[in-house]
KOLKOL-105689 format. One record per atom (N, C-alpha, C): z negated, x negated, y. Coordinates in steps of 0.1 Angstrom, whole numbers, plus 5000, padded with zeros to 4 digits. Example, Ala and Ser with C-alpha at 12.3 -4.5 7.8 and 13.67 -1.06 7.14 Angstrom:
<atoms>
492248684943492248774955492248684967492948724978492948634989492148715000
</atoms>
This chain:
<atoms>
500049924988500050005000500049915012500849965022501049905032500249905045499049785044497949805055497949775071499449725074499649705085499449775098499249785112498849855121499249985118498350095125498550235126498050285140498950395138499150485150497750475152497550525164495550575169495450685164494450715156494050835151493350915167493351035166492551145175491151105178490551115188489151075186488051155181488651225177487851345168488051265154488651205151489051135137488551015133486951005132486550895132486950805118487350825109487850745098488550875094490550755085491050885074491450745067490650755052491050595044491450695029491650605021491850625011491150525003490850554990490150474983491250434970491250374963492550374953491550354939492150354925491750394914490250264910490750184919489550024920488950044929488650134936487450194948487850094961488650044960489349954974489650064986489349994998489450095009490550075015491750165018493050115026492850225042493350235055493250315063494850395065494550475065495650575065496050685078496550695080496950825093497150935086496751055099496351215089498051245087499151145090500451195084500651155071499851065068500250985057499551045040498351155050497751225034498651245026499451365028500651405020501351355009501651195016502551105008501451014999500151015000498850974989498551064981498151214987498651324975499451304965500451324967501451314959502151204949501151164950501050984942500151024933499551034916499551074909498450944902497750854912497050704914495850734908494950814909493650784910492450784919493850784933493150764942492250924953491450884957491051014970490950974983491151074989491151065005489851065008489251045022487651045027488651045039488151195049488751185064486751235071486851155079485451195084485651245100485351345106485451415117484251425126484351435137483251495147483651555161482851725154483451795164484651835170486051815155487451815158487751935166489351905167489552055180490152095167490652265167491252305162492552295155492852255161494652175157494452025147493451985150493051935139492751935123491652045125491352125116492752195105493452245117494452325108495352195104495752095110496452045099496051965089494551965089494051925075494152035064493552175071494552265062495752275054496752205064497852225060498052095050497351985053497551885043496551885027495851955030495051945020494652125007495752215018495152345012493652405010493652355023492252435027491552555027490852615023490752805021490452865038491053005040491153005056490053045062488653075051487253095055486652995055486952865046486052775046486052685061487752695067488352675080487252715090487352855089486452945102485452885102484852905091482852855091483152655097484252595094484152455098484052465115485052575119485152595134483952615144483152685132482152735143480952705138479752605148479152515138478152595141477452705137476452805132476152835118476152735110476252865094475352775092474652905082473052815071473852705058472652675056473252535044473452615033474652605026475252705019476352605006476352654997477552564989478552724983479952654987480852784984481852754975482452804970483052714958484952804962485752774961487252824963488452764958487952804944489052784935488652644928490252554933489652434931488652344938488152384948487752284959486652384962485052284970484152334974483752344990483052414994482752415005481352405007480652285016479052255015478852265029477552305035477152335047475852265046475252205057474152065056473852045069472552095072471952055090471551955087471951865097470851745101470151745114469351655114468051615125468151525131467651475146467451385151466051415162465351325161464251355174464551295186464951385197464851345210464051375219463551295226462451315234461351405229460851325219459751405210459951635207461651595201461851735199462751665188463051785177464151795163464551845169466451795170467751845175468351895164469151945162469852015151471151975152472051925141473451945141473852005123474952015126475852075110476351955102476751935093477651845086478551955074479851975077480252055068480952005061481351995047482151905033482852005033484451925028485151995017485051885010485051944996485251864987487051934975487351814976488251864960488251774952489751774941489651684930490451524940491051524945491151404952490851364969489851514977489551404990488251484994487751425003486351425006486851445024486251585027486751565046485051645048484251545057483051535066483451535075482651705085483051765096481351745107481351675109479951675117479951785133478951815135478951915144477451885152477351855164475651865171475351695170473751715170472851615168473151575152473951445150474151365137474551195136473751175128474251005130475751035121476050885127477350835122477350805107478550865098478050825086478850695080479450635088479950485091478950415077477050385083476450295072476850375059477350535054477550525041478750465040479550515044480850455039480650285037479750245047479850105040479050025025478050145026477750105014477850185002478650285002479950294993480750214988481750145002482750025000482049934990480649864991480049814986479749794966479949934962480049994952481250044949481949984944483550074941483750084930482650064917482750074904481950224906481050284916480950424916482150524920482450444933483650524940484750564933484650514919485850544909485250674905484050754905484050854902484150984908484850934924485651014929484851064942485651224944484951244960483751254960483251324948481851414945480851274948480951134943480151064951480051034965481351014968480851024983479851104995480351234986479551364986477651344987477451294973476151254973475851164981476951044986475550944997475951015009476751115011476551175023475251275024475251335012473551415009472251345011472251235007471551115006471051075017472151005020471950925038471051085049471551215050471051285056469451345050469151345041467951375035466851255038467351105036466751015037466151025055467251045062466951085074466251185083465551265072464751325072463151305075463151175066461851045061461251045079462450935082461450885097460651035105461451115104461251195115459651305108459851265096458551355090457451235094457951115089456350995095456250985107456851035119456751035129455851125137456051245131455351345134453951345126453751305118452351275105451651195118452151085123451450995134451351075144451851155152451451235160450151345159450351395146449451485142448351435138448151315134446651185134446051165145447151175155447151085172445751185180446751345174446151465181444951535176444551485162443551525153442251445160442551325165441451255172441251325189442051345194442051445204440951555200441351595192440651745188439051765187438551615186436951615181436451525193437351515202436751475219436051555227435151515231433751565240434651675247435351645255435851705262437451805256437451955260438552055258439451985265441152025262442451935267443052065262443552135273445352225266446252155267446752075271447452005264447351945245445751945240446251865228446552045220446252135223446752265215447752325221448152295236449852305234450552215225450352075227451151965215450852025197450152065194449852105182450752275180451052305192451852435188453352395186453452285198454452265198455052205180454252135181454652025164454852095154454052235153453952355138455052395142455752465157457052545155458452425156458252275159459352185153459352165140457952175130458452165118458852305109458452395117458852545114460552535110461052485120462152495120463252405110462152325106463252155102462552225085461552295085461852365070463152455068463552545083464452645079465652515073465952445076466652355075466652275064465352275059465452215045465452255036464752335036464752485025465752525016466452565023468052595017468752485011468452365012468952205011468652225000467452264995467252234981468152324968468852454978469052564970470752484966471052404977472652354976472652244963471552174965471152054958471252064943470552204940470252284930470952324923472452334925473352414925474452284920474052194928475152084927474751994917473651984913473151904901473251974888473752094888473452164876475052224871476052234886477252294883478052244874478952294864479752284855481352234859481552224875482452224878483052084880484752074878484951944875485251854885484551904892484451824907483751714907482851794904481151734900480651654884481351524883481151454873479851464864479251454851478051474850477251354857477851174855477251094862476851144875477951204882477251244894475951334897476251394889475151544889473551434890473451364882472251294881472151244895472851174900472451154915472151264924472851384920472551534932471351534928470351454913469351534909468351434915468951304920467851224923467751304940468851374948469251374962467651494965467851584950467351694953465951614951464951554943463951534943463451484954464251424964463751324974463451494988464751574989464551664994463551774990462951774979461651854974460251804980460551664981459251594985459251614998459951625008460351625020459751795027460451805019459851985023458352015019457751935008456451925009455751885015456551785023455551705033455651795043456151845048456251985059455752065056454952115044454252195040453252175046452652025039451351985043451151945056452651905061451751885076451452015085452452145081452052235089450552315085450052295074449052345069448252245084448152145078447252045088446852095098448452095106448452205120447852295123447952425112447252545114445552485110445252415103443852395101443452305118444452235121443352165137443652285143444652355147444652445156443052545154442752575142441852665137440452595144440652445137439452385139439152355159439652345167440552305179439352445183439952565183439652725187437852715178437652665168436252705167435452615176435652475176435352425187434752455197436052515204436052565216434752675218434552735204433652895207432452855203432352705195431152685195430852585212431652515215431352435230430652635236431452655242431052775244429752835245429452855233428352895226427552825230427152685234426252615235425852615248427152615258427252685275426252765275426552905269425553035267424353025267424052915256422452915251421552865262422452725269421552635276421452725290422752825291422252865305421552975304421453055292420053155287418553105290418852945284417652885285416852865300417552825306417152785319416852945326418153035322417453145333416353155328415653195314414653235309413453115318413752995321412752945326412852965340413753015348413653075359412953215363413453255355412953385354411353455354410753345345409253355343408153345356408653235362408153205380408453315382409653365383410053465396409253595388409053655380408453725374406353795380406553615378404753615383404653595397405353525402405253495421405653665425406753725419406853865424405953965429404853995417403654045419403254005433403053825439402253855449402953885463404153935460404853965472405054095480403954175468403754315470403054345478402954425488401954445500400954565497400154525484399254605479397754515488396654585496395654565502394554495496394554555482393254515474393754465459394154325456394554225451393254165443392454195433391354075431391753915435392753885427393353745428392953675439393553745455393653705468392253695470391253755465389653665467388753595465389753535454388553425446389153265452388253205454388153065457389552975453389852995438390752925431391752995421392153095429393353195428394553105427395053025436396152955443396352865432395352765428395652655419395952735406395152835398395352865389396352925388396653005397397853065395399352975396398952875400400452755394399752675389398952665383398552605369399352725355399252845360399452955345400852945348401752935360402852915359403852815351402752705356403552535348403552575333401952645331401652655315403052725306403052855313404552965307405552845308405952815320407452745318407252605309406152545310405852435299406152465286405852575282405752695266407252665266407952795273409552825271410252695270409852605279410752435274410452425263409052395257408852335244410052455231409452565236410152665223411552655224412252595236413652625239414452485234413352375235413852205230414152265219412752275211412152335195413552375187414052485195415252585191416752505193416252405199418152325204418852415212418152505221419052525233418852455242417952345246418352255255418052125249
</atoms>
């Protein structure tokens, strides 16, 4: 095959190569599918896209016999993770993640797969999947087993990618867990804790379904799907089982500091209550007994005895002496 310069592909067109029956990588122009089709080699196509226009799309259609629904759903990058199957060739739907600015972005990755090409449609927030392909090329005693692996380190690579952004957030939720048992209340640390439960809310909707495609693709009969391969969809899915359980546990986490965060607060609270019960109650006792003598009653015994004055704030100290001790006693103050 002739590897000499080629036209500029579209910039929607980030790789269109071919692999040959020895997993060798050649680059090809999207005119040139047709005439690799039709070669009877061994070989499969890998066209990787991002974000193509339309006219793109359709003439992958046209080169590859694409189904005109699996088209639409590539157009419009809204669909849940889904695996469709059409005829000979499959259709796989796959969110990925990125954290920006301490938020999960969302993008699509949509597959076709058939019996000789592999076309990855990226859509949103998605890395480049450039490091698979290179470490694919790397492997070309797998790459002989066709698209359906490439398939898998494209599964792979985005599930893996999953990892950072779950330890990331595990360290956050440590960060804010020590927040949470600080002397002092912070809305901020139970805004951040709302915020984290509804980002990983979401990156389950997202994984969830991953397992159901996973599931489907490690177990399918179809001859797309090599059995050597299936074993790797079955390692892709274990790594995405664990992943989603880690989102389990960390949202459980969440809802327990959030819980713990709010009792907190009603026990801080609570304790507000007690000490200033306490104090009125020792306010209160003075004002109670000084009241009496502010009554403009004439005949008072008290008002005649020699040592009315002292005793009567000697009985005062004595009461509010009492209520401290009983009120220390009790841990309201």
């Amino acid at each position: 095959m002739n590897d000499t310069a080629k036209p500029a592909l579209p910039s929607c067109v980030i790789n269109c190569v071919v692999y040959d029956k020895a997993g060798k990588r050649h680059d090809i122009t999207l005119d040139e599918i047709s005439d690799v089709l039709a070669r009877d080699d061994g070989s499969f196509v890998w066209v990787g896209l991002y974000e193509p226009a339309d006219e793109i799309l359709d003439k992958l259609q046209e080169e590859f016999g694409l189904h005109d629904l699996a088209v639409e759903d590539a157009q419009n990058a809204h669909q849940r993770p889904k695996l469709e199957a059409y005829g000979n060739s499959m259709f796989v739907v796959i969110h990925t993640a990125q954290v920006v600015d301490e938020r999960i972005v969302y993008g699509e990755t949509h597959a076709f797969v058939g019996p000789r090409y592999l076309i990855t449609v990226r859509h949103g927030a998605s890395l480049s999947y450039s490091p698979v392909r290179e470490r694919v090329e790397r492997e070309p005693e797998l790459l002989v087993l066709g698209p359906s692996y490439g398939l898998y380190a494209v599964l792979d690579f985005i599930v893996d990618n999953y990892r950072p952004i779950i330890d990331e957030f595990r360290d956050t939720a440590d960060s804010l867990e020590q927040a949470i048992f600080a002397d002092t209340y912070s809305r901020d640390t139970v805004v951040r804790l709302y915020e984290l439960k509804r980002e990983l809310s979401k990156m389950r909707l997202a994984v969830g379904p991953l397992q159901d495609v996973l599931s489907q693709l490690s177990r399918t009969q179809s001859p797309l799907v090599p059995e050597e391969v299936r074993l790797y969809f079955r390692d892709v899915y274990d790594h995405a089982l664990r992943v989603n359980e880690s989102i389990d546990t960390l949202r459980e986490m969440l809802t327990t500091a959030l819980s713990v965060n709010l009792s907190l607060v009603t026990l801080g609270q609570g304790e507000v209550v007690k000490r200033l019960g306490a104090w009125a109650a020792l306010l209160a006792a003075p004002t109670l007994i000084t009241s009496w003598y502010g009554m403009n009653f004439h005949r008072m015994p008290e008002l005649d005895k020699a040592y009315a004055y002292p005793a009567l704030i000697g009985g005062v100290a004595l009461v509010c002496g009492t209520l401290y001790w009983l009120f220390k006693r009790a841990k309201w103050l």
